[in-house]
C-alpha positions in Angstrom: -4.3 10.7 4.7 -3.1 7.3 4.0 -6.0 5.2 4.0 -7.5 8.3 2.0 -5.0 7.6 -0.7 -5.5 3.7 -0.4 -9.5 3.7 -0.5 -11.9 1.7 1.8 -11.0 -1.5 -0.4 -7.3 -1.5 -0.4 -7.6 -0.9 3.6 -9.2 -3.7 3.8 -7.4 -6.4 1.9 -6.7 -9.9 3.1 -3.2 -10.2 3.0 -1.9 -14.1 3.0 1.6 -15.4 2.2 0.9 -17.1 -0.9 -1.6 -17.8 -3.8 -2.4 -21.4 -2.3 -2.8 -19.9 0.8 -5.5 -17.0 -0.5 -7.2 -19.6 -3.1 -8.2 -21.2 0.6 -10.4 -18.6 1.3 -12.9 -19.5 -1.1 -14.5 -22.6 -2.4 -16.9 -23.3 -5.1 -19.9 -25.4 -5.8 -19.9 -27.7 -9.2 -21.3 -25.1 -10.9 -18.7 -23.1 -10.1 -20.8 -20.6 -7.7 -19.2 -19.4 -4.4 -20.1 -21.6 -1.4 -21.4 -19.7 0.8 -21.4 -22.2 4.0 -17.2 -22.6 3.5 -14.2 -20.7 4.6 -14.1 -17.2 4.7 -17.9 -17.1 3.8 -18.8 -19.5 5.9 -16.7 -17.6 9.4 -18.7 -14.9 8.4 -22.1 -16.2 8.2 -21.5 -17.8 11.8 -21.3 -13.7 12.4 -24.4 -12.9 10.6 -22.7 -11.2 8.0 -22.9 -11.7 4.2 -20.1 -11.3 1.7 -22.1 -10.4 -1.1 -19.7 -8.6 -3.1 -15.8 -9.3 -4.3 -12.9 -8.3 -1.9 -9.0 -7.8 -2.7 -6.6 -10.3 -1.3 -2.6 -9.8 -1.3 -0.4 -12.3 -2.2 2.8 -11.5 -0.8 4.7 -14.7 -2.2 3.4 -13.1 -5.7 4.6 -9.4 -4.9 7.6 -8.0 -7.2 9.3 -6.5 -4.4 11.1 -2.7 -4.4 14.8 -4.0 -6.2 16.7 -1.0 -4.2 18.8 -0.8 -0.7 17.2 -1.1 2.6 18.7 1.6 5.0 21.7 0.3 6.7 21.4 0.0 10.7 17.3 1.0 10.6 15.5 -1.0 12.8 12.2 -0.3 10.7 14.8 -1.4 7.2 13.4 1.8 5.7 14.1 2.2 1.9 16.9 4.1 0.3 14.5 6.0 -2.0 16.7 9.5 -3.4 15.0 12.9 -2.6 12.5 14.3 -6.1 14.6 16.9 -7.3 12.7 19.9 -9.4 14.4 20.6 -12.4 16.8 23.7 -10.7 18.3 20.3 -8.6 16.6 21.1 -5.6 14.3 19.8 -3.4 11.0 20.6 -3.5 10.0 22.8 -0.4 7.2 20.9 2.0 9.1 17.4 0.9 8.3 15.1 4.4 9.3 11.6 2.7 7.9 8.9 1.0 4.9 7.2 2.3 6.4 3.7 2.3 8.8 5.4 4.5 6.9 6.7 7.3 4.5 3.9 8.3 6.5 2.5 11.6 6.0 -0.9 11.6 5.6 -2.9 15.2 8.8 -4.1 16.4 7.6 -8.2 16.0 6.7 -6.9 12.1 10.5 -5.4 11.1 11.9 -8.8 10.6 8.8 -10.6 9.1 10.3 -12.0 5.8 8.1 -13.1 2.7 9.0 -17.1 1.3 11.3 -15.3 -0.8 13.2 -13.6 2.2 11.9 -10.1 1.8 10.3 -8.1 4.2 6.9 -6.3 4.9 7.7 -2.7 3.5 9.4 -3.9 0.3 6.7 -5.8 -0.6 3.4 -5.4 0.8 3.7 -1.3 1.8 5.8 -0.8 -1.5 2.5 -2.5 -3.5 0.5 -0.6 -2.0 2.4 2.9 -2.0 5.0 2.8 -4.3 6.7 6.1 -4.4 4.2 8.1 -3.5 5.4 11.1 -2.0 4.6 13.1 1.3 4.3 16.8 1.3 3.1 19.1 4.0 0.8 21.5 2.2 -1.2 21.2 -1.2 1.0 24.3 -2.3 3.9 22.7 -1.6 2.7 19.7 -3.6 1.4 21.3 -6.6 5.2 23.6 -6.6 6.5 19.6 -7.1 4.4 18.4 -9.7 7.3 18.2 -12.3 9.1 15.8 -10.1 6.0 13.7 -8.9 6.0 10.3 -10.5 3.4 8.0 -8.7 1.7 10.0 -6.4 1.8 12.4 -3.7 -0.4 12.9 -0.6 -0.1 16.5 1.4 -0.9 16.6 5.3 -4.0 19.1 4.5 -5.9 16.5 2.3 -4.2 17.2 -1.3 -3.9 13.3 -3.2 -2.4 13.3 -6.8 -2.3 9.1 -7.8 -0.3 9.8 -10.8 0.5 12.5 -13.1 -2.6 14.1 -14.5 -4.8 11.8 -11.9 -5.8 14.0 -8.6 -8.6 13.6 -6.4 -10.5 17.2 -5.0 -13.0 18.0 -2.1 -13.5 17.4 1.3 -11.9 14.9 3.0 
């Protein structure tokens, strides 16, 4: 359900360190057209395959990282993120986690620090999913609306991206 939240693009992202580092991956011509026999276009043409249409890169240097605490003694420095809470002050029934939360990064991963000394989850998997929440059913999802602020995926194929925003059909 992840990747179904993300999209085939996001998935797919080239994720580099830093804006120099990204701005590598492309050169122009003088006329300022792609050159299609240099870096990433030019690897791929070796492979027979043609980039013929734009692609998302991350800049992790450029990422505004999550400003909160990291779990205390967590191996996978998990973010302190507090429970939704529905307006009665409890928690919303079929509440699993945040998404950020429950992607286990490989051990070598856990202590990869950005140029500015932050790591992987607080900036490139907090980009990418915010606070979206995790819920076990649709039901339970749509009972947690009122306390849904940036999304919420459900383990039977319900996606809301944000309030008023939610995507229907087969998955």
């Amino acid at each position: 359900m992840f990747a179904q939240f993300l999209g085939e693009e996001n998935m797919l992202a080239i994720v580099c360190k830093s804006y120099e580092a990204a701005s590598r991956l492309e050169y122009y011509d003088e006329a300022g057209k792609i050159d299609h026999q240099q870096a990433v276009h030019g690897a791929a043409a070796t492979l027979g395959i043609n980039i013929s249409r734009r692609f998302p890169v991350i800049c992790l240097k450029d990422i505004r990282p999550y400003q909160g605490r990291i779990m205390p003694n967590d191996p996978q420095k998990r973010l302190c993120l507090p429970n939704p809470l529905l307006q009665s002050g409890a928690v919303p029934a079929g509440f699993l986690g945040y998404a950020v939360n429950m992607i286990d990064l490989d051990i070598h991963h856990c202590n990869t620090k950005t140029l500015s000394g932050h790591g992987l989850r607080e900036t490139l998997f907090y980009l990418l999913f915010g606070e979206t929440q995790v819920y076990q059913t649709r039901a339970d999802m749509r009972q947690a609306r009122s306390c849904i602020k940036q999304g919420a995926i459900s383990l039977d194929g319900g996606i809301v991206r944000a309030s008023g925003f939610i995507l229907l059909g087969d998955w």
